[in-house]
C-alpha positions in Angstrom: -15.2 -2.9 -13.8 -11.5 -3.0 -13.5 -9.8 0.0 -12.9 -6.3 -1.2 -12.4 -4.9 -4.2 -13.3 -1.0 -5.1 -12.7 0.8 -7.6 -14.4 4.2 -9.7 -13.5 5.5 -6.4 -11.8 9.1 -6.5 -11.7 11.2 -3.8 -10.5 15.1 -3.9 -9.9 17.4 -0.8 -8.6 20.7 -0.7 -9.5 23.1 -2.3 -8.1 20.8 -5.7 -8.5 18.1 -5.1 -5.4 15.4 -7.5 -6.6 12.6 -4.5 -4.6 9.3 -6.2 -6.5 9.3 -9.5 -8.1 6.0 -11.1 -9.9 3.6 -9.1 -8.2 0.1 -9.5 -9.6 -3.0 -7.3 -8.4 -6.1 -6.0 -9.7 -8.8 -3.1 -7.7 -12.3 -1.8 -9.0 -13.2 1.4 -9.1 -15.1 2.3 -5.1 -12.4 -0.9 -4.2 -10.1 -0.3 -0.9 -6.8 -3.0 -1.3 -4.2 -2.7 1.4 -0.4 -3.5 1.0 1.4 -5.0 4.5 4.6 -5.9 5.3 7.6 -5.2 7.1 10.1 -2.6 5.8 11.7 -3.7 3.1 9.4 -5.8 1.7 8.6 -4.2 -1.8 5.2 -1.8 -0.6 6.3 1.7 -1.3 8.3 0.5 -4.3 5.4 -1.0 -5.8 3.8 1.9 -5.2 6.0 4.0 -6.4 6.6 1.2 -9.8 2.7 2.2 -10.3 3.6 6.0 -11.5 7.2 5.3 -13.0 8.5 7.3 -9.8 11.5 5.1 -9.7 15.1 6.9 -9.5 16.9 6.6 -13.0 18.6 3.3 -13.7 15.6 0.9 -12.2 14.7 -1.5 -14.4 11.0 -2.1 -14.6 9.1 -5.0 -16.1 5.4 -6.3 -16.5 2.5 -3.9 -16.9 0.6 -1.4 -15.1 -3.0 -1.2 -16.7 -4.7 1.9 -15.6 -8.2 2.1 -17.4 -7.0 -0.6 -20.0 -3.5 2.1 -20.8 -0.2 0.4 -20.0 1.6 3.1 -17.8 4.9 1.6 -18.1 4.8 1.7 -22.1 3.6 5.4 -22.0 5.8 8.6 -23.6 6.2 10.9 -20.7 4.3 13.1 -22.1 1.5 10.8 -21.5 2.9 9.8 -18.4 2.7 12.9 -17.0 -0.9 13.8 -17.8 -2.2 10.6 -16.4 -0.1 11.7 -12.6 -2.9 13.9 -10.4 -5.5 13.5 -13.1 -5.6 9.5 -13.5 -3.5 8.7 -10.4 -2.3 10.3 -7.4 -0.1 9.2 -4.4 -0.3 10.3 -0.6 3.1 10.2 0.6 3.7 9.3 4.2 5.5 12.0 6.2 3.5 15.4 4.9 6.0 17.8 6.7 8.7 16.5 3.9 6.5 16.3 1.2 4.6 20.1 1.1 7.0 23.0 0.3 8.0 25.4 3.4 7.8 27.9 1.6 4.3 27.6 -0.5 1.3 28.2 1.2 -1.0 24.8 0.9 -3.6 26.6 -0.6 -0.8 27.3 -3.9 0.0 23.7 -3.9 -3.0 22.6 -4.4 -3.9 24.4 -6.8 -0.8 23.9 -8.6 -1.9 20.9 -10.3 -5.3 22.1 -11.4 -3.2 24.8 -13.3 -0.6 22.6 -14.4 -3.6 20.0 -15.8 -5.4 23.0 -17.7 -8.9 21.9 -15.2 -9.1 25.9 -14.1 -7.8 29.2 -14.5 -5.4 30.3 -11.1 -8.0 32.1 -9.9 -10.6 29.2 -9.8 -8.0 26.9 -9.2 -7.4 28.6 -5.6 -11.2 28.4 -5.2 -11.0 24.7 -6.1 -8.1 24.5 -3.1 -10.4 26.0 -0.7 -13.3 24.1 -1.4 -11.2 20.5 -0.8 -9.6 21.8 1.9 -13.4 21.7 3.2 -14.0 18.0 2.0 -11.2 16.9 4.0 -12.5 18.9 7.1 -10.4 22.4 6.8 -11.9 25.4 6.6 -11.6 27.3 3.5 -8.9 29.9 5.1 -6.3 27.7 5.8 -5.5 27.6 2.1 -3.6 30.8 3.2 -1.4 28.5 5.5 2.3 27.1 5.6 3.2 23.7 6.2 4.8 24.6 9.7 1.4 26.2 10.7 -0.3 23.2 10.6 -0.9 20.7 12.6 0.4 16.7 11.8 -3.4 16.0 11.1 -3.8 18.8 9.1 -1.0 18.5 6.7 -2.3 15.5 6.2 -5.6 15.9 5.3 -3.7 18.6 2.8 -1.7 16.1 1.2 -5.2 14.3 1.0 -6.8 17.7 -0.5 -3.4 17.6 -3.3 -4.0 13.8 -4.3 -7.9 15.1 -4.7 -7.2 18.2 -6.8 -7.9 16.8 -10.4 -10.3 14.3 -9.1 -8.3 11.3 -10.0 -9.4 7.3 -10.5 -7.1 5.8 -8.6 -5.2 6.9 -5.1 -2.6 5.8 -3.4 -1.8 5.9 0.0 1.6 5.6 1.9 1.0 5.3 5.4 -0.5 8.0 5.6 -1.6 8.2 9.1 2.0 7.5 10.0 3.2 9.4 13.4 0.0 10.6 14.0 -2.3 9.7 17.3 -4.7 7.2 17.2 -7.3 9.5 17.6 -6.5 12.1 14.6 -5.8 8.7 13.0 -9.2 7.1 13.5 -10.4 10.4 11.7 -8.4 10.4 8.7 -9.1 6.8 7.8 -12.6 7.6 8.3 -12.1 10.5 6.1 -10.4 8.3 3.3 -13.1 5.8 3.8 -16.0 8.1 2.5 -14.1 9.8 0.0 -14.1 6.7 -1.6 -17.6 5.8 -1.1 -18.5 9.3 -2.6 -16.4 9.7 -5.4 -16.2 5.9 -6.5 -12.1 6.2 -6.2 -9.7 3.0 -6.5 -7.8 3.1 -3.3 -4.6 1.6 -2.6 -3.6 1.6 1.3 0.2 1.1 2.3 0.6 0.2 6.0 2.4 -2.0 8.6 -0.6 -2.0 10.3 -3.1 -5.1 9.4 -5.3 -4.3 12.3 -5.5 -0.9 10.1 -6.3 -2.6 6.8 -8.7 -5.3 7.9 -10.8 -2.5 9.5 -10.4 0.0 6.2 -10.1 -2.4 3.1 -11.9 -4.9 1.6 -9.1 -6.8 0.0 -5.5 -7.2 1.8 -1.9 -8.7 0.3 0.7 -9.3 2.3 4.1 -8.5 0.4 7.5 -10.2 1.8 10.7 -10.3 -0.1 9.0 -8.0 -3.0 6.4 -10.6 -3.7 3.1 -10.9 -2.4 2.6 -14.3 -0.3 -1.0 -14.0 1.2 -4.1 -12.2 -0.7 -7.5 -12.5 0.2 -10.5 -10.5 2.1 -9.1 -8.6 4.6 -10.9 -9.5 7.6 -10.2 -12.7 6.5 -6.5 -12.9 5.9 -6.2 -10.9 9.8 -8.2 -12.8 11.2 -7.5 -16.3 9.7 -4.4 -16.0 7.9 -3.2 -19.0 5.6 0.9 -18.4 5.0 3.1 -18.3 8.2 4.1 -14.5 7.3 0.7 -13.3 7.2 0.0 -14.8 10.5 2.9 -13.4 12.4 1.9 -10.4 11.3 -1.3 -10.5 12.5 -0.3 -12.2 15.9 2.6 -9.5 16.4 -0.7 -7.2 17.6 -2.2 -7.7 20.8 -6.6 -8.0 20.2 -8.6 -6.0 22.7 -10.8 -8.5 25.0 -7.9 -11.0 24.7 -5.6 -12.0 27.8 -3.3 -14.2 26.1 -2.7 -12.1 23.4 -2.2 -9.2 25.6 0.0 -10.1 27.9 2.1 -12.8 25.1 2.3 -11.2 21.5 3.7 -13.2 19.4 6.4 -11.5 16.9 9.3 -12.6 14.5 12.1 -13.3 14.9 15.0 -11.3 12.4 14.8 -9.6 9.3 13.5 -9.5 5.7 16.1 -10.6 3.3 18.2 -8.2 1.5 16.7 -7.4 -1.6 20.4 -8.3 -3.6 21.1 -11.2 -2.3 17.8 -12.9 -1.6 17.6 -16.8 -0.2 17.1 -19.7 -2.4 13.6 -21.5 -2.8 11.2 -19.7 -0.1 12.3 -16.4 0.7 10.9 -17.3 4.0 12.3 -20.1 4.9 14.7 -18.8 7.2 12.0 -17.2 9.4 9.4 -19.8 9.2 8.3 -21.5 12.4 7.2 -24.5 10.1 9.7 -24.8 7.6 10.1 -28.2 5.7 13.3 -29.1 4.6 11.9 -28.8 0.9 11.3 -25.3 1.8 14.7 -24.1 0.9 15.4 -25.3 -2.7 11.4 -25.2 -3.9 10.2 -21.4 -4.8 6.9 -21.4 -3.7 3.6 -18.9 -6.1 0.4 -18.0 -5.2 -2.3 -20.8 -5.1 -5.7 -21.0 -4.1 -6.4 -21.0 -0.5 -10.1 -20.7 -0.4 -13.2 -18.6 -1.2 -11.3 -15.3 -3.0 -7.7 -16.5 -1.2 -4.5 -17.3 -2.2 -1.0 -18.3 -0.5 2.2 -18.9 -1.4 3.3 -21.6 0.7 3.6 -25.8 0.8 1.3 -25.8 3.9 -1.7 -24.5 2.2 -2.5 -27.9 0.0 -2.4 -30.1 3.4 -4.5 -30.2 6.6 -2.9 -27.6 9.1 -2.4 -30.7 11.8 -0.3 -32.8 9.5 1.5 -29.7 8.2 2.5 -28.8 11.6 3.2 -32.4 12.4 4.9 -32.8 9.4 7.1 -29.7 10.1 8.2 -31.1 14.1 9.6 -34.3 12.1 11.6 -33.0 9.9 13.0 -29.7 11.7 
């Protein structure tokens, strides 16, 4: 069953920043999609489009179907009792997303209160009891943010975007700045919260490595649209639009020399969401650019099993698009 389903996103900040443009996706409930790109790419703004937590003045276009209810056509009324209870958000960067001066325990039970699911003195035992889900004891509910460890606040914003046991989650980055080894944990924790409560998770990362291991779907966004969306093991390991494979190739694999010692990266920049380049956005960074490439827009077309790319190489062989590509370059 679909849980959400998003339609021709558009999403535009003033001033004429094209952040999101076109952006279809859909995730079941128990599904795990992550978003990748580089900064600037549309991936927190889409994420943020999802729960109409745009500043004031963005213009916002298509639909956000959450359970068959259009979020963007909602009163805010309704808006606002579908946040926490419906959908939640991990934010990455805890430390500047928890109050300093609430203890974690309050904030978490805020919510609850806030959503009419307790009374404030079950609400606090509600805030101790998902503290122990996500691997706290109980008496750290008494805690403030700066008592806590980067793992731990954490696994409190992960407790807060539990709280009203929401459908669908979303996370930021949220292992962002934390070592690999508290990391490995809180994706693991993520992972069976999903499993066990039959959530619709959302994962934000640079990180593909990250999101082929976590998620079973993975879309690769670039200049606020997605170009690449397939299984994710798939897409990291065989990747069908030049983006998506830099990406991949940027990370050196464990048990392989030559990617080891010669990464492979990209050379410059996203394009600046105002004043975006004609026909592929990509063009200017593509190692296999056609001439074409610059005046022809390329959408999403199939690409195999589940896949689909946005980009002229994916309807010829690879040898005679790369052959094709040395001629005309």
């Amino acid at each position: 069953m679909t849980l959400l389903e998003v339609r021709d996103l558009e999403v535009t900040y003033p001033g004429g920043a094209a952040a999101v443009r076109g952006v279809d996706l859909t995730l079941a409930a128990g599904q795990k999609l992550g978003l990748a790109g580089e900064s600037g790419c549309g991936k927190s703004t889409l994420a943020l489009a999802l729960l109409r937590l745009l500043p004031t003045g963005t213009r916002i276009a298509g639909s956000v179907l959450l359970d068959g209810e259009d979020i963007l056509t909602m009163r805010w009324g309704q808006v606002r009792a579908v946040r926490w209870a419906g959908a939640s958000i991990v934010f990455q960067g805890a430390m500047h997303s928890l109050n300093a001066v609430h203890r974690v325990g309050d904030q978490i039970a805020e919510p609850i209160q806030l959503h009419g699911k307790a009374t404030r003195a079950a609400a606090r035992r509600r805030a101790g009891e998902l503290l122990e889900h996500v691997g706290l004891p109980a008496a750290r509910a008494s805690a403030y943010p700066h008592e806590l460890s980067g793992g731990q606040r954490q696994r409190v914003m992960i407790a807060m975007a539990l709280a009203c046991a929401p459908r669908l989650v979303v996370a930021d980055e949220p292992t962002t700045a934390l070592d690999v080894m508290i990391q490995a944990q809180i994706l693991r924790l993520i992972e069976g919260l999903v499993a066990e409560q039959d959530l619709g998770l959302i994962m934000i990362s640079h990180d593909l490595a990250v999101l082929a291991d976590t998620c079973d779907r993975l879309a690769v966004m670039y200049a606020g649209r997605v170009v690449e969306e397939g299984p994710a093991r798939e897409v990291y390991e065989d990747a069908r639009h030049p983006y998506a494979e830099a990406l991949s190739s940027a990370f050196p694999r464990i048990g392989d020399p030559a990617s080891r010692f010669a990464p492979r990266g990209l050379a410059g920049d996203p394009p600046d969401p105002s004043d975006l380049p004609s026909g592929c956005a990509f063009h200017p960074r593509c190692p296999v650019v056609l001439t074409d490439c610059a005046s022809m827009d390329q959408t999403l077309r199939e690409a195999g099993p589940g896949r689909r790319a946005a980009c002229v190489h994916v309807t010829t062989t690879a040898p005679e698009a790369e052959l094709d590509a040395r001629s005309r370059t």
